[in-house]
N, C-alpha and C positions, 0 to 999 in steps of 0.2 A: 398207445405208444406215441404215436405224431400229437397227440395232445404236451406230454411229456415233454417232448423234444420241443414244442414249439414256447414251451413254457419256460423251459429252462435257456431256452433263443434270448427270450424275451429278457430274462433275468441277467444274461449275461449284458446283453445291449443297455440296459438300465443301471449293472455294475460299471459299463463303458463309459455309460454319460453322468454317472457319477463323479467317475474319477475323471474327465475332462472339466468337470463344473469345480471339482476341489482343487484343482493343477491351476484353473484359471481365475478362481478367487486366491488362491495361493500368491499367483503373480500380480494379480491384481492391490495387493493386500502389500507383498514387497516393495508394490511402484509406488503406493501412498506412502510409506512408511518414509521410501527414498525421498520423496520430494518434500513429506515435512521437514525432515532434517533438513534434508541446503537449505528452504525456505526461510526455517528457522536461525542458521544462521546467519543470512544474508538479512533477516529481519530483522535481530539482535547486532550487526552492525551497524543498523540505520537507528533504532531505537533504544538503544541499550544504556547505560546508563555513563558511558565514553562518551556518549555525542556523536553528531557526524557534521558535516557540510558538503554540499555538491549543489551541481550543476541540472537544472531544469528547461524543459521546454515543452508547453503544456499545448494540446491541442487539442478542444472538445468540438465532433463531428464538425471540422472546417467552420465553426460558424465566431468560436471564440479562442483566441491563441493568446500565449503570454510566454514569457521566459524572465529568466530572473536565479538568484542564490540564494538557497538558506540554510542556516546554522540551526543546528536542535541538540538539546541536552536535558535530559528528564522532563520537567514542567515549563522548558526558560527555550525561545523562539527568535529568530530574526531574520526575517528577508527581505531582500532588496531590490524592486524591478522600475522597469522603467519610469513607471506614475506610480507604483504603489508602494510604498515602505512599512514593515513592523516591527516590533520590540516588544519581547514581553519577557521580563527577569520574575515572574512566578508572583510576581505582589499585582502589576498591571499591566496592561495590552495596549501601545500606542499603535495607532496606524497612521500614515502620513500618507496624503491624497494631494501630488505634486502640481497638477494640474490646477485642483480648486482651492490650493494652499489649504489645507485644512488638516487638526488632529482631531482623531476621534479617540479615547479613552474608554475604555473597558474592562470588566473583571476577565482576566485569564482566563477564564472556566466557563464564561456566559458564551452561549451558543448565538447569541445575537452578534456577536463580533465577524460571526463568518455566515452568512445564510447558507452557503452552500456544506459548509462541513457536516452539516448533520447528514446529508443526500451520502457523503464518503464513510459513513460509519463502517467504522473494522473490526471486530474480533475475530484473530487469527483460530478457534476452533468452530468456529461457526461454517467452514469448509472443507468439502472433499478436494484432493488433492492427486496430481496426475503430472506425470516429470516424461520429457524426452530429452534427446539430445540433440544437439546442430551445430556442426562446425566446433566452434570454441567456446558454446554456450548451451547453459541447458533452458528449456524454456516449461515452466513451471506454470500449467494452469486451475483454477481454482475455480469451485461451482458453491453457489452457495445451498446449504441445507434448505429444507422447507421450512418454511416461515419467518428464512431470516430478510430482515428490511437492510435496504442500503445497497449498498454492491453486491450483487447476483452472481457478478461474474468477473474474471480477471486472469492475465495471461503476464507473469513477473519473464523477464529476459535476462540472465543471471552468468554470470564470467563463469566459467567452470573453474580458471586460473585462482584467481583473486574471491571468489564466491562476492563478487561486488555488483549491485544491481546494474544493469545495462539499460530496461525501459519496462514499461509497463502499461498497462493498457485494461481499463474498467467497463463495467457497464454497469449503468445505472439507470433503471426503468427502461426508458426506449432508447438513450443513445449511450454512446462511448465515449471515453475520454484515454487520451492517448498523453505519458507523459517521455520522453526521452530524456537518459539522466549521462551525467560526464561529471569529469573533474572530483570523485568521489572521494572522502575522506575519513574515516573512520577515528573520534578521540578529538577532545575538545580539551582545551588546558586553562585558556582566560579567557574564565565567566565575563569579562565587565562589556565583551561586544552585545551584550543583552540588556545594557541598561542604555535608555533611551538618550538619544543625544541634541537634548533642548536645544542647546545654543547655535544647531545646526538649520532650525527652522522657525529662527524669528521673526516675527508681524505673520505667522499662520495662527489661523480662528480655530480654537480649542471648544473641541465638543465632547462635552464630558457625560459618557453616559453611565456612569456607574450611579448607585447599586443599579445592578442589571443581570 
C-alpha cells in the first residue's frame, strides 16, 4: 500500500511539473511570438520598401564613435557624416573621404565597399526572440541560433507609441557596438537624393574600383 501511495505521490508531482513546464513554455512561446511582431514591424519601417531616414550616433566599445544621416530605400543608400559621404542609386556606390578628398567607386553589392558590413550580417530568422517593457518603450532582445555568424547578440529599444526604433546595441565576437537613432522617418518620395552629386566634389582623385 505505501509503495502505491508513494507512486502515485510521485505521478502526481511529475503531472505538476509537467504542467508548470507547458504553462511556462506556453508563456514563453507567447513572448517570442510578441516581440517578433513589433520587431517586425519596426523592421519593416526601417527596411521596407517606403524607405526611411534618421538619425545616428554610433558607438563601438568607446574606442570608435561617428554620427551622421542616412536615407535608405530598397537597394538605393545615402549618408552623410562628418568625413565620410555615400550614394548608391542601385547602378554604383560612391563614397566621398572629405579629409583625403578622395572618391572611391564600387559595385553596390561588393562587400569590399564596407569591410565591416559583412561582421553586421542580419537575417531576421536566424533569432530567438524575447520582449519586455519600460516606461514608454518596449526593449526587444535577440540571441542568435547556433551557428549563425555575425551578430550573436542585440538588444532593439523600440517606442511602444510610434513602434519607431529608439537605439540599439550589437555584439559582435568580443565587443559591442551601440547605435542611438532620432529624427526617424518612415517613406521616401524623391529617389534623385541617391544620385551622386559630382559637381559637388571637384579636383577630388577618383578611385575606381569596380568590377569588384
Amino acid at each position: 500500500m505505501t509503495d502505491i501511495i508513494l507512486s502515485r505521490n510521485r505521478l502526481v508531482l511529475m503531472l505538476i511539473a509537467l504542467t508548470l513546464s507547458l504553462s511556462i513554455n506556453a508563456q514563453e512561446n507567447s513572448n517570442t511570438r510578441q516581440a517578433r511582431q513589433i520587431f517586425d514591424k519596426t523592421y519593416n519601417m526601417v527596411f521596407g520598401p517606403q524607405g526611411c531616414n534618421l538619425t545616428y550616433a554610433v558607438n563601438i566599445v568607446g574606442v570608435y564613435k561617428t554620427e551622421g544621416t542616412i536615407w535608405m530605400k530598397g537597394n538605393k543608400q545615402k549618408f552623410i557624416e562628418s568625413r565620410y559621404s555615400a550614394w548608391s542609386d542601385g547602378k554604383d556606390f560612391h563614397r566621398v573621404d572629405k579629409k583625403k578628398k578622395t572618391i572611391e567607386i564600387h559595385n553596390p553589392n561588393s562587400a569590399k565597399r564596407d569591410k565591416y558590413a559583412s561582421k553586421f550580417k542580419f537575417v531576421p530568422d536566424n533569432y530567438i526572440y524575447h520582449i519586455t517593457a519600460k516606461g514608454n518603450d518596449f526593449i526587444i532582445t535577440l540571441d542568435a541560433k547556433k551557428g549563425v555568424d555575425g551578430v550573436k547578440h542585440a538588444k532593439v529599444v523600440i517606442d511602444k507609441r510610434t513602434r519607431e526604433p529608439k537605439s540599439l546595441k550589437v555584439k559582435v565576437m568580443l565587443f559591442w557596438c551601440t547605435v542611438k537613432i532620432s529624427h526617424f522617418h518612415s517613406g521616401i518620395n524623391d529617389e534623385s537624393i541617391f544620385r551622386f552629386p559630382s559637381q559637388d566634389f571637384k579636383g577630388y582623385k577618383v578611385i575606381d574600383k569596380r568590377p569588384d
